[in-house]
N, C-alpha and C positions, 0 to 999 in steps of 0.2 A: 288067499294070497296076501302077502305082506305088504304095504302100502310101498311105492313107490321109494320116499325119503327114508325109510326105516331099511332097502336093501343099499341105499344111498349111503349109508352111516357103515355097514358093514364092510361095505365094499374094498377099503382098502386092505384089510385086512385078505379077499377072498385075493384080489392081488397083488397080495404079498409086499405090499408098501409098508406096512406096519406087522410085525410079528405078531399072532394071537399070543395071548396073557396064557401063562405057564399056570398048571396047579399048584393053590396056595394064595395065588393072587386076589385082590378083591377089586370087580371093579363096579363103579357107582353110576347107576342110568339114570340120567334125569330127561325127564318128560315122556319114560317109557312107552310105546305102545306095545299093544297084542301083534303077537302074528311075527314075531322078528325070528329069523334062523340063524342059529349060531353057527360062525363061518369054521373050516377043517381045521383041528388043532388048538381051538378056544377049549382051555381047561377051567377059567376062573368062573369064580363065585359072582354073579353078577346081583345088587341090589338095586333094585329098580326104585324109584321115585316116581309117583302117579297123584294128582290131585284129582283130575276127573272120573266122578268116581265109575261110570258104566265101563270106562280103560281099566280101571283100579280095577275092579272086578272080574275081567277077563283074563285079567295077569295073573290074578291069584288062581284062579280057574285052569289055567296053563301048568301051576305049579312054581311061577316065577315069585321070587321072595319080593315083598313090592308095598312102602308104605305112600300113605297119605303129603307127607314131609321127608325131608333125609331125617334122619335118625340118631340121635344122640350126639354125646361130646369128648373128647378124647379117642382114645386109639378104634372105641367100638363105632363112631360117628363121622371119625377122623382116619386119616393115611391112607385111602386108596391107592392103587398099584394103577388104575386106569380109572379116568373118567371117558364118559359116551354123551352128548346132548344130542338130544332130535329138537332141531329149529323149528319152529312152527310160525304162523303170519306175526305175532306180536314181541315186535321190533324189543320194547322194554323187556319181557318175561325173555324171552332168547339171549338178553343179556343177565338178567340176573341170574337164569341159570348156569350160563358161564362161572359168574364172581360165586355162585357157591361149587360149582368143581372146583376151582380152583383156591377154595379155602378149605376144602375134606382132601386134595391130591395132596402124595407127597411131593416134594419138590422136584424135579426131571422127570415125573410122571407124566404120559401121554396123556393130551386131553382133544380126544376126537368129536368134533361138531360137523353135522349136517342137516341139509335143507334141502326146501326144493326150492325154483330157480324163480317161479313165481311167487316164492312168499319172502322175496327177498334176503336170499343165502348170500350172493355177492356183498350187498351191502355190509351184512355183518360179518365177513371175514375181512374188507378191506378196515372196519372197525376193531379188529383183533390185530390186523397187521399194525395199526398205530399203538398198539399197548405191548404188543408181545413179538417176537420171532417166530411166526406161520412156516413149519418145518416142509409142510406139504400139502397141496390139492390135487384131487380128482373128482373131474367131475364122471356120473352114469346117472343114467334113469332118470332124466329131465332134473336131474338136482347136483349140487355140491357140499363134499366132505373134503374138510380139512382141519390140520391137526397141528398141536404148538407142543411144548415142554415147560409145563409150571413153575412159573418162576418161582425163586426163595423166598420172595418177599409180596407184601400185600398190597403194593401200587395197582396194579392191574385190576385186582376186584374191588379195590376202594372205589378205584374210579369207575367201574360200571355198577356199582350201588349206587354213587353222589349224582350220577345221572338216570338215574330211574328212582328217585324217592316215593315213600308213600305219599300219597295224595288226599286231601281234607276237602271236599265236594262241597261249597258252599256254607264251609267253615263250619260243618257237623257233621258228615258222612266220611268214614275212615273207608279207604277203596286203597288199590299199587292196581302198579302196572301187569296187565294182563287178564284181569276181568273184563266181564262185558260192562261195556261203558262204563269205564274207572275214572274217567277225567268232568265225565256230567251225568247228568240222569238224564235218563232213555225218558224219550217226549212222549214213548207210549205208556208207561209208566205217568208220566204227570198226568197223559189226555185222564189214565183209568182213574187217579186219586183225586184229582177234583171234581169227580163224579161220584163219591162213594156215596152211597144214601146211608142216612142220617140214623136210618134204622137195622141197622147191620148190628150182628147180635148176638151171644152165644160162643160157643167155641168156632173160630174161623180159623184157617192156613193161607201162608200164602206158598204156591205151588214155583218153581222156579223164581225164588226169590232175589236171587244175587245176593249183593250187600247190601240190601233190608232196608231202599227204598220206600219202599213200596208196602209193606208192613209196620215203617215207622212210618207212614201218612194213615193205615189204618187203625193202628192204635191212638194216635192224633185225633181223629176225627169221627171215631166211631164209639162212643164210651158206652153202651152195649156191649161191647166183644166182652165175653170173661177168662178168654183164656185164647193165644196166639201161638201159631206154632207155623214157622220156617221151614220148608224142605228145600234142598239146592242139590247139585249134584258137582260144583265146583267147592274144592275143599278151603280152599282161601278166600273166596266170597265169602263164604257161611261164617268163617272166623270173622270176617268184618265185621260180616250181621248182628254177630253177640258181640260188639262196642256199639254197633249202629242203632239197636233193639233190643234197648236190654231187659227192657219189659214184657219182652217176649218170653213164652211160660215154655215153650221146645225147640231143640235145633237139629234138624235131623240132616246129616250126610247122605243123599238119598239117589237111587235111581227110579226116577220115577218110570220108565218105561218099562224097567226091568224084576223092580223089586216093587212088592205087594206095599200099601198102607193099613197099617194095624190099626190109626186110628179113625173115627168116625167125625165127620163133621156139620156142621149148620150151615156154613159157609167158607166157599173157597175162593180164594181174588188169584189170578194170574194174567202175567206178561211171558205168555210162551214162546220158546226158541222156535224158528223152524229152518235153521245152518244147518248141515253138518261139511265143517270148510268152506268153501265157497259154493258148493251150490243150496240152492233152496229144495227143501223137504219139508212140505208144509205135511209129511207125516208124522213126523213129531209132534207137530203139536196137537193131529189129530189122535193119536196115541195117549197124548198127556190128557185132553178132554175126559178121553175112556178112564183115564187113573181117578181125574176128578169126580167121575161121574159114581165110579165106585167106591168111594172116601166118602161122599156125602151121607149125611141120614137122610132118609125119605124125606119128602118135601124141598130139602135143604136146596141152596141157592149157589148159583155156579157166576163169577160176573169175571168175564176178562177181555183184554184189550190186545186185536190184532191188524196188521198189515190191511187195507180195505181189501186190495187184492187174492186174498188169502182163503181158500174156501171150505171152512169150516162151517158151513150150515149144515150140510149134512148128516154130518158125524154129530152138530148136535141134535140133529132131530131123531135118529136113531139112539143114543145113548141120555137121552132126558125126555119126560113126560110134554116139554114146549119150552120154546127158546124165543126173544127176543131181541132186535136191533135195537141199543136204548139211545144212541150216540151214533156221530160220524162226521169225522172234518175230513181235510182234501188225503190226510194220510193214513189216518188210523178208524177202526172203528169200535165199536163199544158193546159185546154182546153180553145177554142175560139169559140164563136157562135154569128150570127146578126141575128137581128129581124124581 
């Protein structure tokens, strides 16, 4: 079944508020997800936009055309007949997907955006009603879709770039709006890196890196390591990572729950997700362990930093030969496991 905000985005078109796109047409989806059904009468070519990549993967899987970034410059990157954004919780990235519809649309082309009601849809359409003429809303399915006509001109996307700029974390970490913690580093990230032992060695990964925190404290501090290698599954994190880490010897666009690890490791440092949206699924990260566990070489060493709450002892006592607690303040705690 289709998520909620994704039959939200369709909808006008299923009542007849907006015409479906005629064959011939090209229209551009940004922030695509899996699972969407194309309403009666949709004939157009839709290019989807996907940065994360387990989405990215399902899309392609589907058969839907679907890159990492939009795609090129001039008439093959440019002129869509329709844009689509799905709104997701981050206020910033909901807007700069806007200001890029509306530099690939042509001009009078429809640019249809929805949300759900809890991740803040209202707020960013009464933010569109101060740039642009909002031709129409409907709300269904706990959320809201509403839609404008692209203007001629590039006031409107200027100005939702000039207010989401990229961000410089402490005057050395390149991060924007929409990553996980783009504006600071994640405190469980610092609890792990001022704990790295001294003797950290060989070829190490760091497993859901973002933008390479957490990788540039281990190349910092661990001059053992011979070779660093990045996995993320967020496609503009990872790009940060290679400004953030450049000493880093691999950059892998990865799923790690999804997709296998080819390579073998000595050591793996991780700060694992366990979201998916608002609820907690601390199976993620018990998932991610199992990735870890299988990337290591024998002996190899596992060190990551999670939620105290969080309970992941078991998964690692099943998937490593012994694990320890090395660390633990009032929020986070600091485990260690070999292989």
């Amino acid at each position: 079944m289709p998520a909620e905000p994704l039959k939200t985005l369709f909808y006008p078109f299923e009542a007849e508020a907006l015409q479906a796109p005629a064959a011939g047409a090209r229209a551009l989806f940004l922030g695509a997800e899996p699972g969407f059904r194309l309403p009666h009468g949709w004939q157009a070519e839709i290019h989807a936009v996907q940065g994360f990549r387990p989405d990215f993967r399902a899309l392609e899987a589907a058969g839907v055309t679907v890159a990492a970034r939009p795609e090129g410059e001039g008439p093959e990157g440019e002129g869509y007949d329709l844009a689509l954004v799905l709104a997701g919780r981050h206020r910033g990235l909901n807007e700069l997907r806007i200001a890029e519809a509306l530099a690939r649309t042509l001009p009078e082309a429809p640019v249809l955006v929805a949300g759900a009601k809890d991740d803040g849809i209202a707020g960013l359409r009464k933010r569109m009603e101060g740039l642009v003429k909002v031709e129409g809303s409907l709300p269904k399915f706990h959320g809201v879709a509403f839609w404008f006509r692209c203007p001629d001109d590039e006031t409107a996307a200027a100005s939702l770039r000039a207010d989401n700029p990229p961000v410089l974390v402490e005057g050395r970490f390149h991060t924007a709006p929409g990553m996980f913690s783009f504006g600071r580093i994640d405190p469980g990230s610092t609890f792990l890196a001022g704990r790295l032992p001294g003797d950290l060695r060989g070829r190490v990964a760091d497993f859901c890196a973002g933008w390479g925190y957490l990788a540039a404290e281990v190349a910092a501090r661990c001059p053992g390591v011979a070779a660093l290698d990045l996995y993320e599954a967020d496609f503009e994190a990872l790009a940060a990572a290679r400004k953030n880490v450049p000493q880093a010897s691999g950059f892998f666009w990865h799923d790690l729950l999804g997709e296998p690890v080819g390579e073998r490791y000595d050591a793996i440092v991780m700060n694992p997700p366990f979201h998916r949206a608002r609820a907690a699924e601390p199976e993620i990260g018990a998932g991610i362990i199992r990735a870890a566990a299988g990337a290591l070489k024998p002996g190899g060493r596992l060190l990551m930093v999670a939620n105290r709450q969080l309970p992941y002892e078991k998964v690692l006592a099943s998937a490593f030969s012994g694990y320890d607690e090395i660390a633990r303040n009032d929020a986070f705690k600091l485990l260690s496991a070999r292989r």
